[in-house]
C-alpha beads as a LAMMPS data file, in Angstrom:
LAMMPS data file: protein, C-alpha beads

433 atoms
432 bonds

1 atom types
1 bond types

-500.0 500.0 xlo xhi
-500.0 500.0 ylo yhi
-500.0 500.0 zlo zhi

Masses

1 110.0

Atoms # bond

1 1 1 427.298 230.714 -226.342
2 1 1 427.248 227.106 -224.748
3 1 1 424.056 226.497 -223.014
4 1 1 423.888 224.832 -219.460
5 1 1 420.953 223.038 -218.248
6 1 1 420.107 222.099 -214.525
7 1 1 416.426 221.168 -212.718
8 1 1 415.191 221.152 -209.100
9 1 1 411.896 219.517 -207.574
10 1 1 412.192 221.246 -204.146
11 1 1 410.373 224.296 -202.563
12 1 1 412.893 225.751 -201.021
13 1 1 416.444 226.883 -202.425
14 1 1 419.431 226.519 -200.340
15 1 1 423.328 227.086 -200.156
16 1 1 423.615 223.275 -202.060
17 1 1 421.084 224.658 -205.225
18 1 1 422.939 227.984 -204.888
19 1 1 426.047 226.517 -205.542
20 1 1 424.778 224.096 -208.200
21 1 1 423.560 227.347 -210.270
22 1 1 426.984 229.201 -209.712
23 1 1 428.899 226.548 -211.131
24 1 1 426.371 225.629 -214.360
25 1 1 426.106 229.539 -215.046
26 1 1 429.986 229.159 -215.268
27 1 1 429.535 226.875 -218.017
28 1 1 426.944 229.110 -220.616
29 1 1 423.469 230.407 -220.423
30 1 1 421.462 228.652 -217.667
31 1 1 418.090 227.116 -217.854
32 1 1 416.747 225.800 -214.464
33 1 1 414.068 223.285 -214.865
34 1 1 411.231 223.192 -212.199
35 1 1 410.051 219.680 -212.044
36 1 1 406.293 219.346 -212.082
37 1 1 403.915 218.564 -209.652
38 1 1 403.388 215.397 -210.923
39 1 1 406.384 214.265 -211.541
40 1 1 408.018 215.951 -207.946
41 1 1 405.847 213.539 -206.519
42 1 1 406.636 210.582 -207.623
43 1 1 410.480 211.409 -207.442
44 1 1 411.284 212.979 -204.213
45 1 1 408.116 214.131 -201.267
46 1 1 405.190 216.266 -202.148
47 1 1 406.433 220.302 -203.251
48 1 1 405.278 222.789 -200.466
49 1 1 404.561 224.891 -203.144
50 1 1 402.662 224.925 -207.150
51 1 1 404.886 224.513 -209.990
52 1 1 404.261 227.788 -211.129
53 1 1 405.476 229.446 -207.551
54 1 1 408.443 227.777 -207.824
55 1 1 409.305 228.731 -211.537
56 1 1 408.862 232.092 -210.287
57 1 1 411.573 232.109 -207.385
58 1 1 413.881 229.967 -209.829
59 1 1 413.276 233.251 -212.395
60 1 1 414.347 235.459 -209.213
61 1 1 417.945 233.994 -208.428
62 1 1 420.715 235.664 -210.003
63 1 1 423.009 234.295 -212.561
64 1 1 419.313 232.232 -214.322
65 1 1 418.771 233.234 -217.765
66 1 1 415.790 231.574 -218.111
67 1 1 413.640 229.054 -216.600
68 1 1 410.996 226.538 -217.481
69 1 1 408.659 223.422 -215.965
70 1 1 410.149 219.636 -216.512
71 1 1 407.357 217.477 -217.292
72 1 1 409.619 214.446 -217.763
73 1 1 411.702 213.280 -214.864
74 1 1 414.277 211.613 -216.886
75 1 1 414.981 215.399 -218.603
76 1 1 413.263 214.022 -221.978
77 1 1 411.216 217.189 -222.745
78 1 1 413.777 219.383 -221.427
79 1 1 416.970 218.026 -223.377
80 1 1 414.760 217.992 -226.455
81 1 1 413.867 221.358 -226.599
82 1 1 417.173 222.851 -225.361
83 1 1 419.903 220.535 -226.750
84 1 1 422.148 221.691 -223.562
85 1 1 425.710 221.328 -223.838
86 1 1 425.950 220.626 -220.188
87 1 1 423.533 219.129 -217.307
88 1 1 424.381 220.196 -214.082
89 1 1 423.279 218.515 -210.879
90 1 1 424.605 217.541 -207.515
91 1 1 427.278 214.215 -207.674
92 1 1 424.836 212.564 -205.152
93 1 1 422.953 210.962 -208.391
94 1 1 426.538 209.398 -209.429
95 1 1 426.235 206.950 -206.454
96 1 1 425.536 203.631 -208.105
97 1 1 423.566 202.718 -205.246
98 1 1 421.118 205.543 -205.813
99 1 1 418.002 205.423 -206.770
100 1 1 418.321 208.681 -209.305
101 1 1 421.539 206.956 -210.820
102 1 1 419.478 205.733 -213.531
103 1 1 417.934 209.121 -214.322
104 1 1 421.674 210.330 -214.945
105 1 1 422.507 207.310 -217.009
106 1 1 419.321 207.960 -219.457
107 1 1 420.554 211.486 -219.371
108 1 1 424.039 210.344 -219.922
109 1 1 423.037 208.778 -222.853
110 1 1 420.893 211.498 -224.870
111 1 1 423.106 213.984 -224.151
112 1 1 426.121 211.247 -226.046
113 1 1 423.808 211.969 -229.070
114 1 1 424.849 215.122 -229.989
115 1 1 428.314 215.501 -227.840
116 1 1 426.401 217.126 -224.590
117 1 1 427.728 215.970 -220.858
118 1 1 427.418 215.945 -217.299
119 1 1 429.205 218.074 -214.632
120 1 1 428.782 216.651 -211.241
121 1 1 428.693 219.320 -208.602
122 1 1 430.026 218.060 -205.491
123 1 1 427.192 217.903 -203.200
124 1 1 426.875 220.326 -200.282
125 1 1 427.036 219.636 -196.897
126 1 1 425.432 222.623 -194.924
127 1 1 423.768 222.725 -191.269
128 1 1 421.427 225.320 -193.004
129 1 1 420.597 223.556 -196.159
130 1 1 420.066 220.186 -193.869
131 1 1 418.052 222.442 -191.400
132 1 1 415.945 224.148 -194.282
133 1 1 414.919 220.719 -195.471
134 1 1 414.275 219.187 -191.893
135 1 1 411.667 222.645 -191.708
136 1 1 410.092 221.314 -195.103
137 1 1 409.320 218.098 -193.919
138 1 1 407.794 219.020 -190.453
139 1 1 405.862 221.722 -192.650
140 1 1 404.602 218.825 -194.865
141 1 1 403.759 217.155 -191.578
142 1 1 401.342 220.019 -190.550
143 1 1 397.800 218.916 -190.222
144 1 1 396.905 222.231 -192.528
145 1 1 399.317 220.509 -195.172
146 1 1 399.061 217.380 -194.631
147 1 1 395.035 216.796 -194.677
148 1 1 394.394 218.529 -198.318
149 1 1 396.912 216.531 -199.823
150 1 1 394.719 213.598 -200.588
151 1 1 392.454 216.172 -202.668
152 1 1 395.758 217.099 -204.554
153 1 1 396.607 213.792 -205.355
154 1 1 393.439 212.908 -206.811
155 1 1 393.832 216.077 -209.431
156 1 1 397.521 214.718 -209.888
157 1 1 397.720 211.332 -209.935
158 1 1 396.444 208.584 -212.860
159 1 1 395.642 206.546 -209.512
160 1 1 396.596 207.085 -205.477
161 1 1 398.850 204.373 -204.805
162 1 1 397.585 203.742 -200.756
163 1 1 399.396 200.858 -198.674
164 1 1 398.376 200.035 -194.762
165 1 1 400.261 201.709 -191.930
166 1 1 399.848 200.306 -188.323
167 1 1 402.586 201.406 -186.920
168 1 1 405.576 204.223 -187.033
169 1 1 407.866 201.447 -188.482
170 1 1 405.262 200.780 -191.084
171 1 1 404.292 204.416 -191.521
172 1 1 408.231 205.001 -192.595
173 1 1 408.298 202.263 -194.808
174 1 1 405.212 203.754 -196.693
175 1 1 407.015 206.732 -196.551
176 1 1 410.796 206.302 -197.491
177 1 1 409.984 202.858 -199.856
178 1 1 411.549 204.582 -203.157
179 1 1 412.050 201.854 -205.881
180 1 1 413.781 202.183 -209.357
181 1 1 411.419 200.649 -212.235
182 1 1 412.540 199.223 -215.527
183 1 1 412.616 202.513 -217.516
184 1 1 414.346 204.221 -214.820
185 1 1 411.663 206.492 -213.588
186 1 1 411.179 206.623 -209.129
187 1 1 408.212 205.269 -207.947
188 1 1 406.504 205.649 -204.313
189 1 1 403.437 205.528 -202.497
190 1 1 401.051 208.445 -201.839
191 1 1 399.025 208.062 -199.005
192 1 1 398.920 205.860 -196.021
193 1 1 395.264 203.162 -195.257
194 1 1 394.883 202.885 -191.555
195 1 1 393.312 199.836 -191.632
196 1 1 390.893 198.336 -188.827
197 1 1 391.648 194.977 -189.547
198 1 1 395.178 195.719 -189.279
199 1 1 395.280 198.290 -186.217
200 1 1 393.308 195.358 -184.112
201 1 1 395.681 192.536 -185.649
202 1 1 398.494 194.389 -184.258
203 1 1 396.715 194.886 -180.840
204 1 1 395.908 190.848 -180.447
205 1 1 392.418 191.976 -180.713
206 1 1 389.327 190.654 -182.917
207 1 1 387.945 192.561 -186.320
208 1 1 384.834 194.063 -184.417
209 1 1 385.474 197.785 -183.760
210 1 1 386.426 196.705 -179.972
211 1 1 389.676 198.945 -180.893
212 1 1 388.064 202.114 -179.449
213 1 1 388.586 205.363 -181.323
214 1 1 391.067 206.601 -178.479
215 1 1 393.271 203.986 -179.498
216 1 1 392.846 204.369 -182.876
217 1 1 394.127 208.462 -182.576
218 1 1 397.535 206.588 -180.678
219 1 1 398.445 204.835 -183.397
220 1 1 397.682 207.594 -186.351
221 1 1 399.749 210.017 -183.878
222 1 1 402.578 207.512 -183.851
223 1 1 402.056 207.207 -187.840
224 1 1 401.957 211.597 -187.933
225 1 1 404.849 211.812 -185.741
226 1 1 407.439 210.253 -188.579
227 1 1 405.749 210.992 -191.583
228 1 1 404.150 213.754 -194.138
229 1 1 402.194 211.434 -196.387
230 1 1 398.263 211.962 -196.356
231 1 1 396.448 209.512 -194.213
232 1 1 392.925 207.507 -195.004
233 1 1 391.744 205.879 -192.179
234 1 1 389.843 202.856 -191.953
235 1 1 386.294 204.064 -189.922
236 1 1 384.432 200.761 -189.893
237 1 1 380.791 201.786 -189.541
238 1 1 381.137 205.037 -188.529
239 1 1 379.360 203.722 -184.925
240 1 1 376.654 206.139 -183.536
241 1 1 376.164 209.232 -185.477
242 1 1 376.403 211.554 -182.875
243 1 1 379.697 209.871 -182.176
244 1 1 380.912 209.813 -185.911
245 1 1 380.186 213.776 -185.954
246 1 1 382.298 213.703 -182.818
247 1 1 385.216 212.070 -184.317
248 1 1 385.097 213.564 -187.954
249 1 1 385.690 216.711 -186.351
250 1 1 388.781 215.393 -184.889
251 1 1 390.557 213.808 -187.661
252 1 1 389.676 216.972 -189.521
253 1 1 391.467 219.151 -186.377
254 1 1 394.619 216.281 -186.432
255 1 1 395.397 215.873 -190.001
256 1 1 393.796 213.316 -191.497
257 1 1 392.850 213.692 -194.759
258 1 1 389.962 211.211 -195.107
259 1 1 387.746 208.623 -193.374
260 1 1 386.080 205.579 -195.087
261 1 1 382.602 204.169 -193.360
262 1 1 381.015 201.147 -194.087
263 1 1 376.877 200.743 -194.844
264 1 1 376.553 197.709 -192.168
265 1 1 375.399 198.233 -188.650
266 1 1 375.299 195.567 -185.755
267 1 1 378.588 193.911 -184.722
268 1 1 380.831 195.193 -187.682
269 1 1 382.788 191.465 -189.152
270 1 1 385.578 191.612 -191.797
271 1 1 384.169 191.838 -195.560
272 1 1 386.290 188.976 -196.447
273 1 1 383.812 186.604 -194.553
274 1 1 381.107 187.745 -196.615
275 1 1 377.876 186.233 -196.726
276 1 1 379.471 183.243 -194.135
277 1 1 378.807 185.286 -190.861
278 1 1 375.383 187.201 -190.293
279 1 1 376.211 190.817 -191.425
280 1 1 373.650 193.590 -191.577
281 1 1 373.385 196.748 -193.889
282 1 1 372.364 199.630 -193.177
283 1 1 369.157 201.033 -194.327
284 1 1 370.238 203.863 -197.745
285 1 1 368.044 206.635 -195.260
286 1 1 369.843 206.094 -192.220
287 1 1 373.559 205.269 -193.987
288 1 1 372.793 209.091 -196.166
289 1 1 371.753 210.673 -192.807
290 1 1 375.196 209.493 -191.400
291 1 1 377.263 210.653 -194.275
292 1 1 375.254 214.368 -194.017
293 1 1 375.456 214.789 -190.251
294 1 1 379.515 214.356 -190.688
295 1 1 379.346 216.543 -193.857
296 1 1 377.745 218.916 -191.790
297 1 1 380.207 218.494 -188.791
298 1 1 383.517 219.474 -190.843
299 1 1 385.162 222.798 -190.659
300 1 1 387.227 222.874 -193.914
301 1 1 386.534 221.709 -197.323
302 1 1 389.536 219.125 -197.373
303 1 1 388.241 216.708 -195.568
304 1 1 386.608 213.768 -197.223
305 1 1 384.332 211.493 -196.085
306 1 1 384.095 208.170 -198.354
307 1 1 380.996 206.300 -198.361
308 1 1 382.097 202.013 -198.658
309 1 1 379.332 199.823 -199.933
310 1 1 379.223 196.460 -199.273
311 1 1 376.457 195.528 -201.762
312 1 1 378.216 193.484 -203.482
313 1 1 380.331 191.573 -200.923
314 1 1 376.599 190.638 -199.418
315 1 1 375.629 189.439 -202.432
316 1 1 372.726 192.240 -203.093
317 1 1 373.358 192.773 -206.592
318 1 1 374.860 195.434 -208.919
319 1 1 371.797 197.572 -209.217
320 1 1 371.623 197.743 -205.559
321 1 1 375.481 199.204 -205.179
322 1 1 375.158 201.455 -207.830
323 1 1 371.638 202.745 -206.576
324 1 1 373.121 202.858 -202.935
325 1 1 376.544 204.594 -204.113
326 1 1 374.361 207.415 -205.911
327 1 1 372.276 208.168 -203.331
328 1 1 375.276 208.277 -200.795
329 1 1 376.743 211.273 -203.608
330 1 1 373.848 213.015 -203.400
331 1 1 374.076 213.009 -199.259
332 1 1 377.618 214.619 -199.617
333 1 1 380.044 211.408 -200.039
334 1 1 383.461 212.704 -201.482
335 1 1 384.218 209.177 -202.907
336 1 1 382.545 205.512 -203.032
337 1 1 384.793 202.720 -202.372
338 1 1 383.728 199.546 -203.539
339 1 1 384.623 196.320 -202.699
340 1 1 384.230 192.653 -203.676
341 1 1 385.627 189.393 -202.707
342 1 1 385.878 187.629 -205.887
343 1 1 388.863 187.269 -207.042
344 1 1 388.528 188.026 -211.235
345 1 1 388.561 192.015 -211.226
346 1 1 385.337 191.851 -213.943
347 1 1 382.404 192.480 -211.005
348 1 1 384.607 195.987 -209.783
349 1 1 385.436 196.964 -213.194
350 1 1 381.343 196.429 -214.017
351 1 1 380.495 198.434 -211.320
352 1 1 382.910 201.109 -211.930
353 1 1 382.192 201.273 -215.752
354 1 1 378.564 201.461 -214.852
355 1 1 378.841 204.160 -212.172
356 1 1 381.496 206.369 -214.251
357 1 1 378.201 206.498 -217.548
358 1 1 376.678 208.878 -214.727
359 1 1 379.267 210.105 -212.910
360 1 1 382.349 211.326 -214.348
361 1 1 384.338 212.847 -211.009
362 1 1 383.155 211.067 -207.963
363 1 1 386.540 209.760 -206.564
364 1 1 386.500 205.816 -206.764
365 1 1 388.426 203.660 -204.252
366 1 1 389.145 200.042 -204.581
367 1 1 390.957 197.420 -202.333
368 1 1 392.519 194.552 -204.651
369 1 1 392.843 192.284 -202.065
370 1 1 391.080 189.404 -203.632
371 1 1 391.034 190.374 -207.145
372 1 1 394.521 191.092 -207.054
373 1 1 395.846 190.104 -210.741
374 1 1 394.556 193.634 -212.088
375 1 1 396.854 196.386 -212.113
376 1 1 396.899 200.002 -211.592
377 1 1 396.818 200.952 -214.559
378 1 1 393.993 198.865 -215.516
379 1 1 391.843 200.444 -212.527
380 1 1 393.041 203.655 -213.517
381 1 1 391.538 203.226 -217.136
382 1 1 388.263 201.849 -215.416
383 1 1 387.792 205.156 -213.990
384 1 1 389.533 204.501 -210.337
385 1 1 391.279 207.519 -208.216
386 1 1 392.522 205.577 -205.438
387 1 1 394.148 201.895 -204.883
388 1 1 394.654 200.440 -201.328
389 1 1 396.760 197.618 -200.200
390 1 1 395.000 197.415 -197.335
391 1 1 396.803 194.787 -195.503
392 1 1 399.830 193.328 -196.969
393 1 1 402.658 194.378 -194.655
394 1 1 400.723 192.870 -191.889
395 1 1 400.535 189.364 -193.770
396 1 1 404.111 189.591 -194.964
397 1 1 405.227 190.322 -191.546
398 1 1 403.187 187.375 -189.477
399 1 1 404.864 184.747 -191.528
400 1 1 408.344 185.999 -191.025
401 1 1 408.219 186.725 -187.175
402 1 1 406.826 183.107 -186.813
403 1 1 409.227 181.375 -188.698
404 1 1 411.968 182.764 -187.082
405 1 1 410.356 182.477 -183.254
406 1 1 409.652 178.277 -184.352
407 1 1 413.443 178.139 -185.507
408 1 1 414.754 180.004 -182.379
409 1 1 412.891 177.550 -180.331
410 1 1 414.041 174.537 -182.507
411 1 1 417.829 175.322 -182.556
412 1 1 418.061 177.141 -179.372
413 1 1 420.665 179.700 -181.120
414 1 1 420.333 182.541 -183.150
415 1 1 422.208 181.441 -186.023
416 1 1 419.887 179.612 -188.253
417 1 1 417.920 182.185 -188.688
418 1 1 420.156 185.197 -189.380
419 1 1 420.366 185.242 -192.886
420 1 1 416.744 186.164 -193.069
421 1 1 417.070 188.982 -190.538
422 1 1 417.301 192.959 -191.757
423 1 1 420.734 193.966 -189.746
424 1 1 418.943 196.993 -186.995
425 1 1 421.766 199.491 -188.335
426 1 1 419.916 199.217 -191.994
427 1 1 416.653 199.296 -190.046
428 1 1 417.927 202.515 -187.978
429 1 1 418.598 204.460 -191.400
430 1 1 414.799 204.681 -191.808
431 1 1 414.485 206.972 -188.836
432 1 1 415.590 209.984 -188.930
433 1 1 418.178 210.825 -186.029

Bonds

1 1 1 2
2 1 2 3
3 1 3 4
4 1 4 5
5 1 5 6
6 1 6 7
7 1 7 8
8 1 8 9
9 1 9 10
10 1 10 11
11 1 11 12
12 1 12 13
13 1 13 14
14 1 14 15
15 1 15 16
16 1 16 17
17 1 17 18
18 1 18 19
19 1 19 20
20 1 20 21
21 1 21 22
22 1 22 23
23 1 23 24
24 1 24 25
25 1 25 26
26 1 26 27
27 1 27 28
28 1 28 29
29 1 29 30
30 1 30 31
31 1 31 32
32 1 32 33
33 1 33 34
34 1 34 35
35 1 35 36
36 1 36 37
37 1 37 38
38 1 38 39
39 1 39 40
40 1 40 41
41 1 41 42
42 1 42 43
43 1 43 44
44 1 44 45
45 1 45 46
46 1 46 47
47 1 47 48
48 1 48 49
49 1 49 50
50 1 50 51
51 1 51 52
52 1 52 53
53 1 53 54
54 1 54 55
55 1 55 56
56 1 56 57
57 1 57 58
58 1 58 59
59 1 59 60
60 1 60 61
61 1 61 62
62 1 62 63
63 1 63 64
64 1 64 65
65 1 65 66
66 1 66 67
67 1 67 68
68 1 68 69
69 1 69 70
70 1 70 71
71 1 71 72
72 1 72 73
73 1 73 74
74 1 74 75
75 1 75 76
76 1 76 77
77 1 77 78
78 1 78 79
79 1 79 80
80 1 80 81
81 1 81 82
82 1 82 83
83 1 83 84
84 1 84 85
85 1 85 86
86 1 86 87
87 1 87 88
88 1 88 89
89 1 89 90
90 1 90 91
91 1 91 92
92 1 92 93
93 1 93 94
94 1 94 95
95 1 95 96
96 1 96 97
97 1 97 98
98 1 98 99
99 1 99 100
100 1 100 101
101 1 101 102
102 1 102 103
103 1 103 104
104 1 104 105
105 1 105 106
106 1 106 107
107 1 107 108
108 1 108 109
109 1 109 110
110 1 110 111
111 1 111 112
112 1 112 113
113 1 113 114
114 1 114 115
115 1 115 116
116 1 116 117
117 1 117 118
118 1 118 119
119 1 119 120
120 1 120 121
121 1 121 122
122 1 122 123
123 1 123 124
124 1 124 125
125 1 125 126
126 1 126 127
127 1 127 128
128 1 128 129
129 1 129 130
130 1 130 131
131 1 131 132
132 1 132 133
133 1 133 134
134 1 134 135
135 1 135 136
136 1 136 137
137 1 137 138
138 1 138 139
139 1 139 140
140 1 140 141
141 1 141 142
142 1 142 143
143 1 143 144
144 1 144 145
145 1 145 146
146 1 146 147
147 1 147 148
148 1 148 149
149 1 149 150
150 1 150 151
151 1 151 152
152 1 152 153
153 1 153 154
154 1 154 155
155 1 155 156
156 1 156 157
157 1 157 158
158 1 158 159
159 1 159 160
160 1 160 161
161 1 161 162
162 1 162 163
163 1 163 164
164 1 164 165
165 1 165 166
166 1 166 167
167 1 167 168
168 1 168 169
169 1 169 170
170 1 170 171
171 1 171 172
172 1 172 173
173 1 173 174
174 1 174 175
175 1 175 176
176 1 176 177
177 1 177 178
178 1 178 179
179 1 179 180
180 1 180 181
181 1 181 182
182 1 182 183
183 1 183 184
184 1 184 185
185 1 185 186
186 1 186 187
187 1 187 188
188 1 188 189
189 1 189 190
190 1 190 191
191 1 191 192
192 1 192 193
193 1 193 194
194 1 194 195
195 1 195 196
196 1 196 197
197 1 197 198
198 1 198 199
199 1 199 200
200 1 200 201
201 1 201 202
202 1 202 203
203 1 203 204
204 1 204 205
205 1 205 206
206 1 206 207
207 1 207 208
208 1 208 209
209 1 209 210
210 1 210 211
211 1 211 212
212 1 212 213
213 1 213 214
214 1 214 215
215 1 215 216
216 1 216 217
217 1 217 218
218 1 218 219
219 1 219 220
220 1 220 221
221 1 221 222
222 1 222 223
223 1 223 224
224 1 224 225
225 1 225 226
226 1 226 227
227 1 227 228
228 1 228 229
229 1 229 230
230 1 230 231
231 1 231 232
232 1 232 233
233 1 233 234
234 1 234 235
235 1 235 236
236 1 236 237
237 1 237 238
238 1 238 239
239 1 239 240
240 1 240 241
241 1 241 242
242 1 242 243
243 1 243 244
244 1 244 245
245 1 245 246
246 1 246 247
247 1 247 248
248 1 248 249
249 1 249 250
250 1 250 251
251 1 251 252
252 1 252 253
253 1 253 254
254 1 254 255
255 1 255 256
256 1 256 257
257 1 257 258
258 1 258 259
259 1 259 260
260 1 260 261
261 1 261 262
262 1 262 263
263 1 263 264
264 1 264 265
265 1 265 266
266 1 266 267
267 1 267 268
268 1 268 269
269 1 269 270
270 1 270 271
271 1 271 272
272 1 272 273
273 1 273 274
274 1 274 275
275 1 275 276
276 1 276 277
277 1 277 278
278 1 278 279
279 1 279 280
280 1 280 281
281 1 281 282
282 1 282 283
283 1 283 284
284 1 284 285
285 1 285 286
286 1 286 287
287 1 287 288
288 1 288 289
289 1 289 290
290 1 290 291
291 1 291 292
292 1 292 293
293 1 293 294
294 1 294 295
295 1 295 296
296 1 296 297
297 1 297 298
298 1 298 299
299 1 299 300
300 1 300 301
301 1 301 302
302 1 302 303
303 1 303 304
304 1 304 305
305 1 305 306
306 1 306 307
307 1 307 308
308 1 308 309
309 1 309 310
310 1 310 311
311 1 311 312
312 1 312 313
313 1 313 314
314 1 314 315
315 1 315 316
316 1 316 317
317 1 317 318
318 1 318 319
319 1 319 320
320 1 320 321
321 1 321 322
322 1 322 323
323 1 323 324
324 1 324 325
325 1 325 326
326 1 326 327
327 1 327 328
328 1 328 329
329 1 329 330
330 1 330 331
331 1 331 332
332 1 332 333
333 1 333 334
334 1 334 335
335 1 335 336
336 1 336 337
337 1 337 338
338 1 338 339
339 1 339 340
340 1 340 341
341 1 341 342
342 1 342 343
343 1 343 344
344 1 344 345
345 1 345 346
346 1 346 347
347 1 347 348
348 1 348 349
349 1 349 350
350 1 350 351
351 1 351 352
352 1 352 353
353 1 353 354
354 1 354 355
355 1 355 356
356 1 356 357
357 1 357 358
358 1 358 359
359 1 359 360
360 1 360 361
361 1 361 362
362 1 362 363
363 1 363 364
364 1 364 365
365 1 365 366
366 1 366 367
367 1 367 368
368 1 368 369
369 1 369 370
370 1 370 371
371 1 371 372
372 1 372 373
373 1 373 374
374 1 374 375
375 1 375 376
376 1 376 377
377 1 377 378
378 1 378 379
379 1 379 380
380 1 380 381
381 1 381 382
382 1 382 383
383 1 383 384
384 1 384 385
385 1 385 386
386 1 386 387
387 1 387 388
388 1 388 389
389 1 389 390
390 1 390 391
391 1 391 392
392 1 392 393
393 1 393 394
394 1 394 395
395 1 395 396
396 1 396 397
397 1 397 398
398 1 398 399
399 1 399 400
400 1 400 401
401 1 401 402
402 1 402 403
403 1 403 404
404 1 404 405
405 1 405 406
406 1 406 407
407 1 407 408
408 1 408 409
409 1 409 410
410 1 410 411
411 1 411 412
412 1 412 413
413 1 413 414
414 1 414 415
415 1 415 416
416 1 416 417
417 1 417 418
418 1 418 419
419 1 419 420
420 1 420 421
421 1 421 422
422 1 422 423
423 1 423 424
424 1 424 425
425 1 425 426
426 1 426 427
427 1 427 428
428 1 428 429
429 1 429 430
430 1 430 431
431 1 431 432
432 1 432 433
């Protein structure tokens, strides 16, 4: 009996999978592959539910013979072990101009080593299946969903790939950037850095925590409205502690899934100034106290609050960060972050070589802002959970809108400077109507 082979990565099964499984059991036995957590997220949005939950409603729907988890994206594993004589899938991964078209090119081409094919289903177009998957994503949304998903990701993910959001326009290009690498495989971000820096650049406003916390929640709830990916935000030092309590409680209640505080006190200055403006730091008693009276404050367990040492951007000394970052563990910190402003990678990849001898699961996070020649997968090996780009779409975007306001003024027309212009009805697909 020929044997037909399709996969799915979603949570919820539809008319348009329905139909896809009517037509491949048509064809021989069916396998349905149930791709991975792992690899669902880095292909399509996080799954609503385990791998294992979805093999079992797969199992349930008539007309599957058997079913089975995907580890590989492009089908490796899967057309290894089964040899199908046919891969089934929806006709939207023919488009040329699709990001999966290279996944059905690779498969294309194992399956031409042993006489297999494609059948292209054509794709459905249902008000239910569009409605079922417009439920998904507002249930991905959900602060109950939304804020452990940053714990998740850490248990999934080789590293948290973590770029800035200050904005709903940025927040959907963190969310809906999909790229294509050179093996084929989708790649996208995971979570969403609410930056400080970046909140008050937008704003007009200094780097001094005069962006009150008020303002702050208005900009993650413009960020929440349009998106489902887990959110870090950017605490500065924390402020008062009977005001960080305050607020910890309502990022927990909101969504967020973590906040990062800084061990200075005073008038808070960037990090990338360094030792050229007076900074102070915080006392290791008072900064632990801080991190334990928030600890204390939170009313789930997925909330994480990440200690950020500045030892070494003040020039205090390796021994100092590492002592200060253990001691902030032992208060209740559910990550370090460590940061540096020098631009070779070998003082953070010390410091986390040094710190992983003692302690193997600590969550790391690192900003390569300066040292920015390393690469994930170098941090990764280093020991690293999470990597933030904590302010590049703000300095791509300055130079652009610049340019083009100097050259409106200089020409006093609009046609100079339309070929680098985004057309608004390319912009407009972003958000969802």
């Amino acid at each position: 009996m020929a044997k037909a082979y399709t996969c799915f990565c979603t949570s919820s099964i539809h008319a348009g999978h329905l139909n896809v499984i009517r037509e491949a059991a048509k064809l021989g036995e069916l396998t349905v592959g149930v791709l991975s957590d792992r690899e669902a997220i880095r292909y399509n949005r996080f799954p609503l539910m385990s791998e294992d939950e979805r093999l079992a409603a797969v199992r349930a729907i008539p007309g599957v013979a058997n079913a089975t988890i995907q580890r590989d994206m492009m089908y490796g594993d899967a057309i290894a072990a089964l040899k199908p004589d046919f891969v089934v899938h929806g006709d939207n991964w023919a488009d040329p101009e699709a990001p999966e078209h290279a996944i059905r090119e690779y498969v294309a081409g194992l399956l031409a080593e042993y006489g297999g094919r494609i059948v292209d289903v054509p794709y459905t177009i249902d008000p239910e299946a569009r409605r079922i998957d417009d439920l998904d994503r507002e249930r991905l949304a959900m602060p109950e969903y939304r804020r452990r998903r940053l714990r998740q990701l850490i248990k999934l993910c080789p590293i948290v790939k973590t770029i800035e959001a200050h904005s709903g326009l940025t927040g959907l290009i963190a969310e809906k950037t999909v790229v294509r690498g050179g093996d084929g495989r989708l790649d996208q971000f995971d979570a969403m850095w609410v930056s400080s820096l970046c909140d008050s650049t937008a704003k007009g406003k200094p780097d001094i925590e005069l962006v009150d916390m008020s303002s702050r929640l208005r900009t993650i709830d413009d960020i929440m409205e349009v998106t489902t990916k887990p959110i870090i935000l950017d605490g500065d030092t924390g402020g008062l502690t009977e005001h960080f309590v305050y607020n910890v409680r309502t990022l927990e209640r909101i969504g967020v899934s973590a906040v990062i505080i800084e061990d200075k006190t005073g008038l808070k200055k960037n990090s990338l100034f360094g030792t050229e403006v007076a900074q102070t730091q915080d006392t290791v008693e008072n900064f632990c106290a801080k991190i334990a009276a928030g600890k204390d404050a939170l009313r789930t367990k997925d909330f994480m609050i990440i200690a950020r040492c500045e030892s070494l951007i003040l020039e205090r000394g390796m021994d100092d960060a590492l002592a200060r970052c253990r001691a902030y563990v032992e208060a209740g910190a559910d990550g370090i972050m460590i940061h540096s402003r020098k631009k070779d990678p070998a003082e953070i990849i010390d410091f986390c070589d040094r710190f992983r001898e003692t302690d193997k699961e600590t969550p790391i996070v690192v900003v390569p802002t300066s040292f920015n020649s390393i690469t994930e997968d170098e941090l990764a090996a280093h020991g690293v959970n999470i990597c933030i780009y904590a302010n590049q779409l703000t300095r791509a975007a300055f130079p652009a809108m610049q340019s083009v306001a100097a050259d409106l003024l200089r020409h006093h027309r609009a046609l100079e400077v339309d070929s680098r212009l985004m057309p608004f009805k390319k912009i407009i697909t972003l958000i969802d109507q």
